[in-house]
TIFI-578027 format. One line per 4 residues: for each residue z, y negated, x negated of C-alpha. Coordinates in steps of 0.1 Angstrom, whole numbers, plus 2048, in hexadecimal, padded with zeros to 3 digits. Layout:
BEGIN
Z Y X ~ ...
***
This chain:
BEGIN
046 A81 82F ~ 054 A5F 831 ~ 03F A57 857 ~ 049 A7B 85F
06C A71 85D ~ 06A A4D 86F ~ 054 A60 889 ~ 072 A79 891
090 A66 88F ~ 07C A4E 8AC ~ 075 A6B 8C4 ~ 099 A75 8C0
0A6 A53 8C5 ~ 08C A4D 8E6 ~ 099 A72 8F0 ~ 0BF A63 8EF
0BB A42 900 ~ 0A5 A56 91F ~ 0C5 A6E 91F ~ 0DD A52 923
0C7 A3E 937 ~ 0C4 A5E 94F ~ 0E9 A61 94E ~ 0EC A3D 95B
0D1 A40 973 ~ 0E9 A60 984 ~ 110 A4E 97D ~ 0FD A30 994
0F0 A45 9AF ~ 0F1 A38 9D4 ~ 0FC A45 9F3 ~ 0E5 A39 A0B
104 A43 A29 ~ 119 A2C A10 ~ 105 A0E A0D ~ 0FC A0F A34
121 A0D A3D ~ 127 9F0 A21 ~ 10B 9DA A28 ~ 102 9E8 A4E
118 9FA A61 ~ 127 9DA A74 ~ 108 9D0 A83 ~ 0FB 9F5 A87
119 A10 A90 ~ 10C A2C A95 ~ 0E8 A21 A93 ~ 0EC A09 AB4
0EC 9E9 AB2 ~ 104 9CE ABD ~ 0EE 9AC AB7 ~ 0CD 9BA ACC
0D9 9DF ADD ~ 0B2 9E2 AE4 ~ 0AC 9E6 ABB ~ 0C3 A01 AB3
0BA A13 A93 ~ 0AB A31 AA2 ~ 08B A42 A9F ~ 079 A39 AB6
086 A11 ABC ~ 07E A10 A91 ~ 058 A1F A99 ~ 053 A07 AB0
05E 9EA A98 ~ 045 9F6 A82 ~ 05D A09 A69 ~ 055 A29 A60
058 A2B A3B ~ 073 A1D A23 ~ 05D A04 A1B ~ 059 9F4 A3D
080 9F4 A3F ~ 085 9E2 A21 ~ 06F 9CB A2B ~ 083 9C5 A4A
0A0 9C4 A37 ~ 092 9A5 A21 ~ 081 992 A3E ~ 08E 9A2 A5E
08D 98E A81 ~ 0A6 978 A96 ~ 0C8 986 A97 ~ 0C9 99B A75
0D5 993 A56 ~ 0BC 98E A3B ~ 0C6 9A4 A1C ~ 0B7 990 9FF
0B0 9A5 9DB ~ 0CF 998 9D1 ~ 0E6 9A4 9ED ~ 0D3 9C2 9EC
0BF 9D3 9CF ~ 0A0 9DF 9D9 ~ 0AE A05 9CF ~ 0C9 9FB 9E9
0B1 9F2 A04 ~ 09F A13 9FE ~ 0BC A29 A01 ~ 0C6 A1B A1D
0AA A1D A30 ~ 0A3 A3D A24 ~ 0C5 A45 A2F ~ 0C0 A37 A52
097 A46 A58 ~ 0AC A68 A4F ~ 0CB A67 A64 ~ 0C4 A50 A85
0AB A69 A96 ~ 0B2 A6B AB7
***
């Protein structure tokens, strides 16, 4: 009877934690258009891009830099080439990154 016990009031206490650990998880969400503006946007308006106009953030131009996936972006983002500004884990969490390059793979598509 006793284990019984200990064995429920764990499960309920796990179950409480996940809840509030959910609730977190949503109260923190990002806005990938958000984060793009904060930590973006001046370099890339619009998806263009004042430094190098030939690497706007388009379709296309990103294919052709090999980034197709958010994974490739972030990549760029961490180690990207002349002219960019490299976005270290602690400028940028790597949930940031990922938002934000899901954010522009989903909006830049012409």
């Amino acid at each position: 009877m006793k284990n019984t016990l200990i064995v429920t009031v764990t499960l309920f206490a796990l179950g409480v934690f996940t809840f509030i650990a959910q609730a977190a998880d949503m109260k923190e969400a990002l806005d990938g258009k958000t984060e793009f503006e904060n930590h973006c946007g001046s370099c890339h308006p619009n998806g263009g891009n004042k430094v190098n106009p030939a690497k706007p953030l388009y379709k296309a131009t990103l294919e052709q830099n090999g980034i197709k996936t958010w994974k490739d972006g972030v990549a760029k983002m961490r180690n990207p080439g002349p002219g960019m500004t490299k976005f270290l884990k602690e400028d940028i969490s790597d949930q940031e990154a990922k938002v934000i390059t899901n954010y522009i793979l989903a909006t830049f598509q012409y």
